[in-house]
N, C-alpha and C positions, 0 to 999 in steps of 0.2 A: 165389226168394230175395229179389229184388226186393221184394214182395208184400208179404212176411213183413216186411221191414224196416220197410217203408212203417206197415205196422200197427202199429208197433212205437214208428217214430214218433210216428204220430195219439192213439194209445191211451195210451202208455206201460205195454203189457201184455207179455207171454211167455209163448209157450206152450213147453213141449217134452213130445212124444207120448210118450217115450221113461217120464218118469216123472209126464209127467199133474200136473205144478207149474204154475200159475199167477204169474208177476213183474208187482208192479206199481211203479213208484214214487208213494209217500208225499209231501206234503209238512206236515210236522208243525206248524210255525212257518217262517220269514221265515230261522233259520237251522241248521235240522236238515228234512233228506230222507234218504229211505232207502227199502232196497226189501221188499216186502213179498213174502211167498212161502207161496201156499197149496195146500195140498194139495187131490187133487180131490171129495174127502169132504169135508163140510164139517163145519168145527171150532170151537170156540169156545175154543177153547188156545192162546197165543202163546208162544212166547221172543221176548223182549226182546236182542239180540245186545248188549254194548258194548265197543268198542275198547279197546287199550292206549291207553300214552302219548303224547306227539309227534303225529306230523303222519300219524298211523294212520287208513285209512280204512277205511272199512263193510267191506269186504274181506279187512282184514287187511294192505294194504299201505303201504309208506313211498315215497320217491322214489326212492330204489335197493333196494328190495326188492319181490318179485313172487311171494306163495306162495299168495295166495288162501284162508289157510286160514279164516277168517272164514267168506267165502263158501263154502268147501264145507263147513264147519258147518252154515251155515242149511240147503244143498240136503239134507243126510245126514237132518237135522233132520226138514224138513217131506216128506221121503220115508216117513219114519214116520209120518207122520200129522198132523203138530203144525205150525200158520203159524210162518213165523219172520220178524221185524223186525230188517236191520239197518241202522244209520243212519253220516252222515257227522258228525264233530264240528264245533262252530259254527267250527273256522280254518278248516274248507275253505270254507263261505259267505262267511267276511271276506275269506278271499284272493281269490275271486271276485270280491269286490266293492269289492276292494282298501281295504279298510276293515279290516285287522287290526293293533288299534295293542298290542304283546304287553306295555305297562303295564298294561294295563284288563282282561286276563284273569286272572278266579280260579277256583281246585279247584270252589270252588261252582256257576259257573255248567256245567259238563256234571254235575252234581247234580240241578241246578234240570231241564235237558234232559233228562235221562232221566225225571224226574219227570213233563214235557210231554209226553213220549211212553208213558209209562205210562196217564195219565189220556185223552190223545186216545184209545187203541185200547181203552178201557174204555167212551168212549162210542161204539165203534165195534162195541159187542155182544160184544166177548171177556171173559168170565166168568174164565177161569182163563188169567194171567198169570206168568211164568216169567222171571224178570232174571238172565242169563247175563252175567257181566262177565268178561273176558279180560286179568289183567295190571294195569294202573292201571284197568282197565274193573272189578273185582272189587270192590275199595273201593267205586266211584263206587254199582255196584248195592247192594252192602249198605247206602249213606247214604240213597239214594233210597226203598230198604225200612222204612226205619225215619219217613217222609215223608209213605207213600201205603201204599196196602193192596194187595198183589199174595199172591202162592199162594206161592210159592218164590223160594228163593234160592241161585243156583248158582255157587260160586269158582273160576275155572280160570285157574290159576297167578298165584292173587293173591299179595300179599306181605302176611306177617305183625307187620309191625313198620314204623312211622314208617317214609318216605322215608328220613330222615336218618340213621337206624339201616341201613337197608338198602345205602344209596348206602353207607356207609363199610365195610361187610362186602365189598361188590364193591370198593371201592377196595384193600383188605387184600390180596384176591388179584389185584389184576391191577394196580395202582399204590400199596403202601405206604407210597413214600415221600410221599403225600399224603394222609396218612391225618388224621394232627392238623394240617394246614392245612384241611380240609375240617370237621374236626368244630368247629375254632374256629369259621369261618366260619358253620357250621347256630346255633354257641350266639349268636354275634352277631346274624343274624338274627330269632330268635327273642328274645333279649332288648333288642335295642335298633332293631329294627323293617329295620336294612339291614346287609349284609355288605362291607367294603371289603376288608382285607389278605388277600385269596385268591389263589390261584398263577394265572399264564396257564393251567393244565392242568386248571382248575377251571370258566373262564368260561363253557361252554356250561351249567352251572351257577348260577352267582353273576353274570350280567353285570348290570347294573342290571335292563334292560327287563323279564329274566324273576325277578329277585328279591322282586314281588310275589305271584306265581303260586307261587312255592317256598313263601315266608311260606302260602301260606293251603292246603295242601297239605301243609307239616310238620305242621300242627297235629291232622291224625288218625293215629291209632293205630286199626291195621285191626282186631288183636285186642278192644278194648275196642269198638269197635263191633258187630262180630259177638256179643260177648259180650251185645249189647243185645235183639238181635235174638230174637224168639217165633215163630219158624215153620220150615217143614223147609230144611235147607240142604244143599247137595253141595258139597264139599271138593277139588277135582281136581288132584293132578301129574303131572308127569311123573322120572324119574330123568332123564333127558338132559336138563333144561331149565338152560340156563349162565347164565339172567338171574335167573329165580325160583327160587331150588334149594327142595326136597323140604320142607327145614327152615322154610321160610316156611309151609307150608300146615300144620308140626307146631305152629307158634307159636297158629293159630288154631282147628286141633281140640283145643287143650289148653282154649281159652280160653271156646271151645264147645262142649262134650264130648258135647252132641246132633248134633250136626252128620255127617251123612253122611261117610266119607272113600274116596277110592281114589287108589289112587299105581300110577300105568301106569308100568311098568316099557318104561324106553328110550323113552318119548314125550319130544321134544323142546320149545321156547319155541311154533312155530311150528306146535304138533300132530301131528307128524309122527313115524314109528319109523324111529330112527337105531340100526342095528346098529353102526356103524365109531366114530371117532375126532372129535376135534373139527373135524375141518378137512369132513371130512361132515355134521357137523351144519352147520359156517357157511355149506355152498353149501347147505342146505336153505332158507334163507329166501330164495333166490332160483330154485326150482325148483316150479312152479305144477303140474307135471305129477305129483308126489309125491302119494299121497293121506293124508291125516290117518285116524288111528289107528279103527280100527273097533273094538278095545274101549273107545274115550273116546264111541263115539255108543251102545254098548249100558251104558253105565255111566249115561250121562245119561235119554236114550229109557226106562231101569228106573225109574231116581228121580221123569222127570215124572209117567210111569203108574200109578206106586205113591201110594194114597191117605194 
């Protein structure tokens, strides 16, 4: 065990005999890393992995959340066959390097990243590229696609409609009563460049520091993007997802009526099959031992293979 670690160290490699994957870590730029994972056939096929929201890592995880389901994406992934990429967003290098000032971040720059990491692994010999976005990762790929030349484009539980549209449909059901404080606040932003008269129940929202990163972030519309888009797409939900519901992914197969669709019935936010109630779904994003939906890797695994 020793041995292994040690190598593990020097190389930054992984082996496991079990399914014959190779882990390397990547470093793409100064402030994206990630791990690369190839099968033992060799491939010239990637998925591109990209995170949700926040403070989401390569993995899938937050600071109090622990599901892995990222990661067992990519292993499900390249056990079929196909490398998978996935990376950490530039706040985990800033926090590092305690260098993250969150006025100076915009939607664009994990655009621009993913953009960076498409074109590195294109001069790295992979011919057939695959950009899987997860959540706010969904948008980010479809922007990126429309940037650089990749093979596919695959949605899994993205949102169909502006932030600001979306944030207030969640608010309706789980906080009402800050419903027209909230949409005031998106039309101020948007039209006069900053948001002031918002509720305390709003600021992880509106506080200053991240009122720039909102600004440049309301301004896409997922639908209208996809609708731009010329190449094959997968459309993925789940019924149990309580962040992204169903209707978000109806917004953008409407909008691109070529676009691949599958709705896994009882897949959760987190990938996972939630037979019970809500309170099973919410321990599910802290239960790493759960395994993510094996009709979601034979829905995907069909669409890369398929010419």
């Amino acid at each position: 065990m020793r041995y292994n670690l040690l190598l593990c160290f020097l190389f930054g490699v992984f082996f496991t005999q079990a399914q014959n994957i190779s882990e390397t870590e990547v470093r793409v730029t100064d402030l994206i890393s990630g791990s690369l994972l190839k099968p033992e056939k060799q491939t010239d096929t990637l998925v591109i992995i990209i995170a949700g929201s926040g403070p989401t890592d390569r993995n899938g995880n937050q600071q109090m959340t622990n599901n892995n389901s990222l990661k067992k994406l990519a292993q499900q992934l390249t056990k079929n066959g196909f490398a998978s990429f996935r990376y950490d967003k530039r706040l985990f290098a800033l926090m590092r390097q305690n260098a993250l000032i969150e006025e100076q971040l915009r939607f664009d720059d994990f655009v621009n990243d993913a953009v960076a990491v498409t074109k590195h692994f294109k001069d790295q010999g992979y011919n057939h590229i695959i950009l899987l976005g997860h959540s706010q990762g969904a948008l980010i790929a479809k922007l990126a696609a429309l940037q650089t030349s990749v093979d596919k484009v695959i949605s899994l539980a993205g949102a169909g409609q502006s932030i600001d549209n979306l944030i207030i449909d969640q608010l309706k059901a789980q906080a009402p009563g800050l419903v027209e404080n909230a949409r005031q606040a998106f039309t101020d932003l948007r039209e006069k460049g900053k948001a002031e008269s918002y509720s305390p129940g709003l600021s992880s929202l509106f506080r200053p520091s991240v009122q720039p990163f909102m600004k440049s972030w309301v301004k896409y519309n997922p639908a209208e993007t996809i609708a731009s888009l010329e190449l094959p797409i997968l459309l993925v939900s789940g019924s149990k997802d309580l962040q992204i519901p169903s209707e978000e992914t109806e917004y953008l197969k409407k909008a691109q009526p070529n676009a691949q669709l599958a709705m896994i019935e009882n897949m959760n936010h987190v990938l996972t099959i939630i037979e019970g109630d809500d309170i099973e779904n919410g321990k599910s994003y802290n239960e790493s031992a759960r395994p993510i939906s094996s009709e979601l890797i034979e829905v995907i695994t069909s669409f890369i293979r398929t010419n």
